[in-house]
C-alpha positions in Angstrom: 0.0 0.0 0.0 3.4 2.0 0.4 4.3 1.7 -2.7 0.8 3.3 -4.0 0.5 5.8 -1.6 3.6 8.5 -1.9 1.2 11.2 0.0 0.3 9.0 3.4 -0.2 11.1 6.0 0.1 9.7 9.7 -1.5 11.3 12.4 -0.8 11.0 16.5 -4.0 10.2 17.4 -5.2 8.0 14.3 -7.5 4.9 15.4 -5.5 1.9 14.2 -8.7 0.4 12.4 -8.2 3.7 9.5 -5.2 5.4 7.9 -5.9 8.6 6.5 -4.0 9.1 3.3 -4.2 10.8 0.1 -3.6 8.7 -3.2 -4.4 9.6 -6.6 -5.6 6.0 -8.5 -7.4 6.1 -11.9 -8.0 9.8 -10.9 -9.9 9.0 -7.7 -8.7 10.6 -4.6 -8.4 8.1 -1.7 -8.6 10.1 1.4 -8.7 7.1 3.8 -9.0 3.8 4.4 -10.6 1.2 6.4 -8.8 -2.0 7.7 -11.9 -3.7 6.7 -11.8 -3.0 2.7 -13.4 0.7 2.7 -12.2 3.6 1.1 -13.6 7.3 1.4 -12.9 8.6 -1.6 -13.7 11.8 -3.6 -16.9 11.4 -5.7 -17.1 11.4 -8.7 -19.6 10.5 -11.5 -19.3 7.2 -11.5 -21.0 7.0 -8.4 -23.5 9.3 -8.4 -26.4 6.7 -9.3 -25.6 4.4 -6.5 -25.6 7.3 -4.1 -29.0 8.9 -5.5 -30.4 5.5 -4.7 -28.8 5.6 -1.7 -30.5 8.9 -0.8 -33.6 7.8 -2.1 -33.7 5.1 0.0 -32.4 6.0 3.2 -32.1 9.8 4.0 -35.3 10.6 2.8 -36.7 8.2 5.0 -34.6 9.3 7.8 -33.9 13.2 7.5 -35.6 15.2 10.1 -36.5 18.2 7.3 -37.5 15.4 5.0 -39.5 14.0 7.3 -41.2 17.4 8.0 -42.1 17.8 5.2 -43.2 14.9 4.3 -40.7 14.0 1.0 -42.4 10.2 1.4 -45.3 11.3 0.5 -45.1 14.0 -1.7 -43.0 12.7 -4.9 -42.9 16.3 -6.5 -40.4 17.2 -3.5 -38.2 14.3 -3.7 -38.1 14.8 -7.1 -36.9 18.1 -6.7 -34.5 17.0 -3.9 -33.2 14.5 -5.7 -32.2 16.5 -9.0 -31.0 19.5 -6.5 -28.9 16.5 -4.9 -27.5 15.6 -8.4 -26.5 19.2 -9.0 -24.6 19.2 -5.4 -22.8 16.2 -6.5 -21.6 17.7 -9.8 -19.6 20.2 -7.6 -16.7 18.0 -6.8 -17.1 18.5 -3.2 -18.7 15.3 -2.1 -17.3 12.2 -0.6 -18.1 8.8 -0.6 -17.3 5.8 1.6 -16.5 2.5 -1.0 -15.7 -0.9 -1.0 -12.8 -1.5 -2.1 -13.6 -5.0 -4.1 -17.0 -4.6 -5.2 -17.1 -0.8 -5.6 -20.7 -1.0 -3.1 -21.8 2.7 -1.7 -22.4 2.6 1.8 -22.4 6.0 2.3 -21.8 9.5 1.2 -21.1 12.9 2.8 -22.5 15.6 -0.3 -20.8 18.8 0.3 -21.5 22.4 -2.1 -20.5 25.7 -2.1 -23.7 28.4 -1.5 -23.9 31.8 -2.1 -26.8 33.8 -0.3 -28.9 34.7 -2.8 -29.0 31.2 -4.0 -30.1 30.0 -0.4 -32.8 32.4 0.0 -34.3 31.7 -3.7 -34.1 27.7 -2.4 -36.1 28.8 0.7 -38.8 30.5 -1.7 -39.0 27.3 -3.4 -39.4 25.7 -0.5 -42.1 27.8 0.9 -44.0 27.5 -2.8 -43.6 24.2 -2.5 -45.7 23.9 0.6 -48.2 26.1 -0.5 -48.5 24.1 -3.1 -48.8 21.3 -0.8 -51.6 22.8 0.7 -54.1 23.5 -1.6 -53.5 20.0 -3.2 -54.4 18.5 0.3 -57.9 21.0 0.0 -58.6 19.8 -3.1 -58.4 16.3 -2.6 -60.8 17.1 0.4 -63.2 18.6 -1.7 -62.7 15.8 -4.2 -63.7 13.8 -1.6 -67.1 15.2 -0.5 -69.7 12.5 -2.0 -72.4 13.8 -4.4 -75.1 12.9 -1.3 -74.0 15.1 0.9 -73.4 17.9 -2.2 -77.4 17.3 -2.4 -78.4 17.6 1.0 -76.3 21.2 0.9 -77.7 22.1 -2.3 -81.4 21.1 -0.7 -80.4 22.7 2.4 -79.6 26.3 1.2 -82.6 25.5 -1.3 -84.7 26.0 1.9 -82.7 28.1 3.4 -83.2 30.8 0.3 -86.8 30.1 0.6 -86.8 31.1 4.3 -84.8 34.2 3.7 -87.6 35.1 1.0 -90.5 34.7 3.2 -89.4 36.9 5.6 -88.8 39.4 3.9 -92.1 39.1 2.3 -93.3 39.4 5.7 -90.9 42.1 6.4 -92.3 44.2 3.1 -95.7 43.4 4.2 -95.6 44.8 7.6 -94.2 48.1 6.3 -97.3 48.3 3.7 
């Protein structure tokens, strides 16, 4: 592993079970490895499938924001998560924990650079999002109102228009 790794770095304090080294191997950066076959390494495209899926799977599930907002249940915002996650992981700035043999994701750390005004337009989205959210949840509610009970309102305000013009008959005819 020497003989790979001309920029292994040892540290004082480094756990025995990883040594944190830099290598540069088929253009992958190998910033450590595991004892047990596991390498974290610098993503790149190669491996952005298996860690969408991985996302998809797991931290959508699990997230406390994706769980707030309900990303389970609501496919138009893991959709959008999802391709905003792709766009992260185009930025070179994400990692990714491999094995070494069969080149299996088991995790990934997705890092990106934001400016301001590109957090506060996500935040927009976000809050659009919900509104959106919202008035789908009202209309399936409405949707959902059978055409018996639309009946008994339309009968009901049927007789309730027919009071309202008898008293004010009666109201026209006590002023005469």
């Amino acid at each position: 592993m020497n003989e790979l790794n001309p920029l292994r770095v040892e540290y004082e304090n480094e756990p025995p079970s990883m040594t944190a080294d830099r290598m540069l191997t088929n253009g992958d950066i190998v910033w450590a490895r595991h004892y047990q076959g596991i390498k974290i390494q610098q993503l790149f495209s190669d491996f952005y499938n298996p860690v969408i899926d991985l996302l998809q799977q797991s931290t959508l599930r699990d997230d406390p924001l994706c769980r707030i907002f309900k990303m389970d249940k609501n496919w138009r915002a893991m959709e959008e998560m999802l391709f905003k996650a792709r766009d992260w992981l185009s930025q070179s700035l994400s990692l990714v924990a491999v094995d070494e043999e069969t080149d299996q994701v088991y995790g990934a750390v997705i890092g990106r650079i934001v400016n301001s005004d590109e957090l506060l337009n996500e935040m927009e989205q976000l809050k659009e999002m919900e509104i959106k959210q919202q008035k789908e949840k009202e209309e399936q509610k409405l949707a959902a109102v059978s055409k018996k009970e639309l009946r008994s309102i339309s009968r009901k305000s049927i007789r309730n228009k027919k009071k309202v013009l008898k008293l004010r008959r009666v109201q026209s005819n006590r002023r005469k």
